[in-house]
C-alpha positions in Angstrom: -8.0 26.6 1.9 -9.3 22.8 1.8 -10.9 21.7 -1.4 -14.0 19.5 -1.2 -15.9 17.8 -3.7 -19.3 15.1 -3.4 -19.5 12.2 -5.0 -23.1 10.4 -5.0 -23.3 6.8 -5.8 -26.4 4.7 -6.0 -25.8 1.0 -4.8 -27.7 -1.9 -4.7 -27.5 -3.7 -1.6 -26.8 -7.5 -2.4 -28.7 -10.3 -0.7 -33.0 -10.6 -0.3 -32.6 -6.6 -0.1 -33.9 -4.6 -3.1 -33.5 -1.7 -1.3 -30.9 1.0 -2.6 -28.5 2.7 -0.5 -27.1 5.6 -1.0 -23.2 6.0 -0.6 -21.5 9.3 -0.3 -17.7 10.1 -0.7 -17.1 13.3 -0.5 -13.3 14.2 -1.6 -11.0 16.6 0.8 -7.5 17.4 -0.4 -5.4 18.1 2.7 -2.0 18.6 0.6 -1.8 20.2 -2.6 1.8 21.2 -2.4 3.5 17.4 -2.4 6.6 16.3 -4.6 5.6 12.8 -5.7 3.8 11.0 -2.9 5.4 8.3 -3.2 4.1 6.0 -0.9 1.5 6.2 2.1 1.0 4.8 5.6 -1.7 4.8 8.0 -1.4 4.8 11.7 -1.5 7.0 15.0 1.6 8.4 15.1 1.3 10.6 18.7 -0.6 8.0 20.6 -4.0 10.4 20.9 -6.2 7.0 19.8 -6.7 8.9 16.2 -5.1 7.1 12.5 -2.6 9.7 11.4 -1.7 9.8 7.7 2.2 9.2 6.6 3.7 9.5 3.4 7.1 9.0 2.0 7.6 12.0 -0.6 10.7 12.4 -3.1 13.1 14.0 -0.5 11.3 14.4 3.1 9.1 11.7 5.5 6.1 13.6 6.2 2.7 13.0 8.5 -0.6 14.5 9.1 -1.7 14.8 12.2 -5.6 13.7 12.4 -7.5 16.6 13.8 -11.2 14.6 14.4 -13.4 15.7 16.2 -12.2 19.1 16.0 -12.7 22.3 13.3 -8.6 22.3 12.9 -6.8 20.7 9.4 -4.8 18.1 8.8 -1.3 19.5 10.1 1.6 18.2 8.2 5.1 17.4 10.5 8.3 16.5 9.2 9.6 13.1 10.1 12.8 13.2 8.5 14.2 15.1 5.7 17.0 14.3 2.6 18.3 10.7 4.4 20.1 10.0 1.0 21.4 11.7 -2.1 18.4 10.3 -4.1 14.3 9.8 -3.8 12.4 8.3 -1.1 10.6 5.8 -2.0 8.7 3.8 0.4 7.2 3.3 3.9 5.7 1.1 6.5 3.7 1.9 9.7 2.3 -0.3 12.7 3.0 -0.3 16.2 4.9 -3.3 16.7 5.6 -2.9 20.5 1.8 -2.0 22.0 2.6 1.5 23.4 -0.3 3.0 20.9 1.9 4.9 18.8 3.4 3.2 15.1 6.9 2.6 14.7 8.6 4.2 11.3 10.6 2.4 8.2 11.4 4.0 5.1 13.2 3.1 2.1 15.4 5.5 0.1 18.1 6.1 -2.2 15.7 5.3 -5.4 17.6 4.6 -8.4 16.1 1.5 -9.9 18.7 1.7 -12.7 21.7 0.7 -11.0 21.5 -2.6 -9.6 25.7 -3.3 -9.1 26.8 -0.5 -6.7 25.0 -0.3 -3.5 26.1 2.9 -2.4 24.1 4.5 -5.3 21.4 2.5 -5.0 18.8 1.3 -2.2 19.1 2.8 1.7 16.7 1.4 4.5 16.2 3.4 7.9 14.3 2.4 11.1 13.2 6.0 12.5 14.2 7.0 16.1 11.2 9.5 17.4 12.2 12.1 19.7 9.8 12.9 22.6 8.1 15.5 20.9 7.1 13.3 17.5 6.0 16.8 15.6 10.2 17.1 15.4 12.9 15.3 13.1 13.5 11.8 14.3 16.3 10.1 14.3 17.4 7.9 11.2 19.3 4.1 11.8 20.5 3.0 8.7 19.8 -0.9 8.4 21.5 -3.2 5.6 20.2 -3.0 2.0 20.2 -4.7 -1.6 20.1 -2.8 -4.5 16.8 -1.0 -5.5 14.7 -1.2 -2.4 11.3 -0.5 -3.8 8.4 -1.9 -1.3 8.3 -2.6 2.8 5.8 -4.5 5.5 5.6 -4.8 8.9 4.6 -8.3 9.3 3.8 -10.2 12.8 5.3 -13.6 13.4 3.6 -16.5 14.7 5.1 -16.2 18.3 3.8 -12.4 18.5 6.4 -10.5 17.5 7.0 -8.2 14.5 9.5 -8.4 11.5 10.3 -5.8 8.7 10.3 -7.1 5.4 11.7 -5.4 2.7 11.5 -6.1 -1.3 13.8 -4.9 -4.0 12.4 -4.3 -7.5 15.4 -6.1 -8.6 18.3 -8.7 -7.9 21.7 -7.3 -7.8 23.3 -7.0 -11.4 20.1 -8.0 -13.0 19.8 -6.4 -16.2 16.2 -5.9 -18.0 14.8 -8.3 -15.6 16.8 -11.1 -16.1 19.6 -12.3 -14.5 20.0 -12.5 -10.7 16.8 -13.0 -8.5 15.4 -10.6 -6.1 16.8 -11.3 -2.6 14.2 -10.3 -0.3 15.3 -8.9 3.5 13.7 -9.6 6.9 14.9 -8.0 9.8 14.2 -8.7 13.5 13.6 -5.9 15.6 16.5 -5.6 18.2 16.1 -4.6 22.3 18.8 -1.8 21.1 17.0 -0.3 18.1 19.8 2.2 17.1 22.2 -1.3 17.2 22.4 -3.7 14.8 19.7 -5.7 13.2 19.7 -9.6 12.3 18.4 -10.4 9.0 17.8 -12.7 6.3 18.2 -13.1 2.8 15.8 -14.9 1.0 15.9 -15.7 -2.4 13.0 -15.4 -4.2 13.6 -16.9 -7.4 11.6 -14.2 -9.0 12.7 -11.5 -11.6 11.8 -7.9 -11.3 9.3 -7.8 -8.4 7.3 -4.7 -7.9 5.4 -5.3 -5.1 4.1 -7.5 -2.0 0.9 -8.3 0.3 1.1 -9.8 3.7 -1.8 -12.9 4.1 -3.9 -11.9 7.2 -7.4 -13.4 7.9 -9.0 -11.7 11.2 -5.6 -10.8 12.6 -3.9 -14.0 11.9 -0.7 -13.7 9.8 -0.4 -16.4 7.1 2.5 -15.7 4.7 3.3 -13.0 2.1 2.3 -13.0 -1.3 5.0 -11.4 -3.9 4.0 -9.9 -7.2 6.2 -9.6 -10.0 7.3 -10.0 -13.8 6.9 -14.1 -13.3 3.1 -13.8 -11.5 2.4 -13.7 -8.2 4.5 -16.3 -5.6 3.1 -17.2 -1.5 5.9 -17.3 1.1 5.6 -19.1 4.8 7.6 -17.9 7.7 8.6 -21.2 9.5 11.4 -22.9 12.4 13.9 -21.8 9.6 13.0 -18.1 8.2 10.8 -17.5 5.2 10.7 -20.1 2.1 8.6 -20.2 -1.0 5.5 -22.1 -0.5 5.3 -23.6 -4.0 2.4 -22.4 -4.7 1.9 -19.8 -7.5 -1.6 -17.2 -6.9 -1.0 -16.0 -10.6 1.8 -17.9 -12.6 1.3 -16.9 -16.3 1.0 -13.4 -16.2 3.5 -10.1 -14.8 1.9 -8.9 -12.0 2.5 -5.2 -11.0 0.3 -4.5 -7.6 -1.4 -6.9 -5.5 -3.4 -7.6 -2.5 -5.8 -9.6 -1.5 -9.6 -9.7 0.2 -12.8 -11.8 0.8 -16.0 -12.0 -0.8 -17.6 -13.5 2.1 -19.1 -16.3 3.2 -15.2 -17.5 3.5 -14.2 -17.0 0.1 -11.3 -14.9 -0.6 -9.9 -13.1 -4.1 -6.7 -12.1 -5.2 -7.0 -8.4 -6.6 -4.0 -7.7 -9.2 -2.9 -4.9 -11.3 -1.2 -6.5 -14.7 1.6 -5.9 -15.9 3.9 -3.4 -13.6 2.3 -0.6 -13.9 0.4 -2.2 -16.6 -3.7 -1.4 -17.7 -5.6 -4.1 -16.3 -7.4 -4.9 -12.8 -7.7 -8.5 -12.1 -9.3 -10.2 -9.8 -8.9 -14.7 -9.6 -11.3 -16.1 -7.2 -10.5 -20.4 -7.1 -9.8 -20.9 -10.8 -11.3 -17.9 -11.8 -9.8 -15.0 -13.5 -12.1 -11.7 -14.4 -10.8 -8.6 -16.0 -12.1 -5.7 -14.5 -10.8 -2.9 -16.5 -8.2 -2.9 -19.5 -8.4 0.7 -20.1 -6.1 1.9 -17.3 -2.8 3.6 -17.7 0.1 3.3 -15.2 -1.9 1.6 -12.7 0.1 1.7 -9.2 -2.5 1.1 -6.6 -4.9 -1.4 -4.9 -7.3 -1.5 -2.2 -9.8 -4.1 -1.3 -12.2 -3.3 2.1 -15.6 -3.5 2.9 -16.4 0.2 2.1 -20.4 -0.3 2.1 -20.6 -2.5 4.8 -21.8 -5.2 2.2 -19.7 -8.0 4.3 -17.4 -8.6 1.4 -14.5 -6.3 0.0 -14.7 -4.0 -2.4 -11.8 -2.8 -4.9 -10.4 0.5 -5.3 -8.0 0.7 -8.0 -5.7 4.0 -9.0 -3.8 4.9 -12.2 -1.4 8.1 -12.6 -1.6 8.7 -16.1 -4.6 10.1 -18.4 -5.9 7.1 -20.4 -7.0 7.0 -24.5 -10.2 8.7 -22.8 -8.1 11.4 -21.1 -9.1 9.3 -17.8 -7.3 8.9 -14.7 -7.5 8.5 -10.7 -9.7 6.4 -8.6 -12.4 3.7 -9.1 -14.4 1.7 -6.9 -15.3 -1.9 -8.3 -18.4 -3.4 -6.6 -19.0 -7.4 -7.0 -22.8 -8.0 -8.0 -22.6 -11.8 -8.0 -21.2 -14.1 -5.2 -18.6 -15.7 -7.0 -16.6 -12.6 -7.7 -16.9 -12.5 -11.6 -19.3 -9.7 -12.1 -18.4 -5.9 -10.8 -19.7 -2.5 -11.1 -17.6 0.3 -12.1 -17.8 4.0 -9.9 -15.7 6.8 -10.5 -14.5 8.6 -7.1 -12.9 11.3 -8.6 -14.5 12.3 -11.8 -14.0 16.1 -10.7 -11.0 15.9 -8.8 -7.0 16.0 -10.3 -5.5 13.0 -8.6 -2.8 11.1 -10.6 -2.6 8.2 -8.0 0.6 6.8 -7.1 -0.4 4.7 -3.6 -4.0 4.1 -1.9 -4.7 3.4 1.3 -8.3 2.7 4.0 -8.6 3.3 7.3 -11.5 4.3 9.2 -10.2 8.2 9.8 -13.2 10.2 11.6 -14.0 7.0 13.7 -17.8 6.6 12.4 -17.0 3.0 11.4 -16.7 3.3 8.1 -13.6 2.9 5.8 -12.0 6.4 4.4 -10.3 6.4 1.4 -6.7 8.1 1.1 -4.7 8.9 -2.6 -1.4 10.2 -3.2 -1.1 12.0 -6.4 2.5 11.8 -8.5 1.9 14.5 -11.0 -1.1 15.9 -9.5 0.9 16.5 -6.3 -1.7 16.5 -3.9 -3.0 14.3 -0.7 -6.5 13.7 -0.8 -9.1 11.8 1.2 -11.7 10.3 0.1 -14.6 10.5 3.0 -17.3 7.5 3.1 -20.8 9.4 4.4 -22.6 5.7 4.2 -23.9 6.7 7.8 
């Protein structure tokens, strides 16, 4: 039986309006029964014009088929099951080829201790779907580094798509240190189950835990990487990816980022600091605001516009209970233009949701953004629904 739970929060509308608006979220878990939930995807995965839900969990590649507009639940399907002797433990989505349905990449073969023998550690697989997509696809195993941790699908300037792939460390790097991360983009081949070209980048970074790709209005301008040195840009040019030079965050370890806009053409820089550290940071020019240093295991970031506000909100997610015996979601609102002051809601203050990933997409197609968690010790999928309308 689906669990549901409402969540009223009182807003104040920013601009000339004093009026308040009310916002509603009303929590649905659509998977109590999960492993680890390791990371999530959005997309439509059968080509029916509805975002799906996808998840890589500790041994199978699962997604949930959006029944909208319908009484029916969210039905799970197995994608693929035990590609590798060890955990899943990422995934990436889009439909790179304009047919309406996503195209699948996963990482495996978690095992960020070893970083010298890559048959124990690291796997990446472009996924092959049968005709019927509700049965197991077909897995092509694509070149790896060591500890693959974090994947994109990420469109080049001529049109086309890439995958880019990060590992959380370089190979025989010890406590961080050592050999940099080499980070792997792979053109997508006319014969997908064939080989596929890529490049090795070095990064020059140490330990990186995750990366955001740069799009304004649909057009792609670089990736940033966060990692134990801060938070590095990188531009796609005539000769493959390079680092730009320039540094977003440069003087602290950066664990989760992603960035958004507080309108008017401004745009922020949401961090979580250290890997899987305690704070949520947001730099706006030469900026930098704390949010919140009271988190524990933090491991996920969101920034959308929610409330319709024409600026971004942030959702943040930790998986661990906190001094206060707090964990799970929070929505920041900004209540000043330059993106220093925020507002604190809890999303989940009755739900059990360790989160492990976050994601938004607008799932009931009302036009508002839907919120979707992943919960590692919780084990459970839930969605967040925004009632704004």
């Amino acid at each position: 039986m689906k669990k549901q739970y409402t969540l009223w929060i009182a807003l104040l509308l920013l601009g000339s309006s004093s009026m308040a608006q009310k916002a509603t979220f009303k929590a649905e878990v659509i998977d109590s029964k999960i492993d680890i939930g390791y990371g999530l995807a959005i997309g439509d995965v059968d080509g029916d014009g509805k975002e799906d839900i996808l998840m890589a969990d500790q041994k199978e590649i699962v997604w949930y088929r959006n029944p909208a507009g319908s009484n029916s639940s969210w039905v799970r399907h197995v994608i693929a099951r035990n590609l590798t002797e060890r955990d899943n433990v990422c995934i990436a989505a889009r439909d790179i080829d304009g047919d309406g349905k996503v195209e699948v990449a996963v990482g495996a073969q978690w095992n960020p201790g070893e970083t010298k023998d890559l048959k124990q550690s690291g796997a990446v697989f472009y996924l092959i779907p049968p005709d019927d997509r509700t049965q197991l696809w077909e897995p092509v195993r694509l070149h790896h580094e060591v500890t693959i941790h974090r994947m994109h699908w990420v469109q080049k300037s001529d049109g086309g798509y890439q995958l880019v792939v990060l590992p959380l460390h370089g190979e025989g790097n010890a406590n961080g240190e050592g050999t940099p991360v080499q980070m792997i983009s792979y053109d997508v081949p006319e014969n997908r189950k064939g080989l596929w070209p890529y490049q090795l980048l070095d990064t020059k970074m140490h330990m990186t835990h995750n990366f955001h790709p740069l799009e304004v209005k649909n057009n792609f301008l670089g990736l940033v990487i966060g990692g134990k040195q801060g938070a590095q840009v990188f531009l796609n040019g005539a000769e493959g990816w390079a680092p730009s030079g320039t540094w977003m965050v440069s003087n602290y370890g950066v664990g989760e980022i992603r960035t958004g806009t507080l309108g008017n053409g401004q745009l922020m820089t949401a961090t979580v600091e250290p890997m899987h550290g305690t704070s949520l940071v947001v730099y706006t020019k030469d900026k930098r605001t704390v949010l919140n240093d009271k988190m524990k295991q933090a491991h996920a970031i969101v920034c959308a516009d929610f409330l319709g506000q024409g600026r971004d909100q942030i959702a943040v997610g930790w998986r661990e209970p906190n001094d206060k015996k707090q964990m799970g979601v929070r929505l920041y609102v900004g209540t000043n233009s330059d993106g220093t002051q925020w507002q604190e809601y809890a999303l989940d203050e009755k739900v059990d949701m360790a989160c492990e990933d976050l994601r938004a997409a607008d799932l009931d197609g009302d036009g508002d953004l839907d919120l979707v968690a992943a919960g590692r010790s919780t084990r459970n999928v839930i969605i967040y629904w925004n009632q704004r309308k």
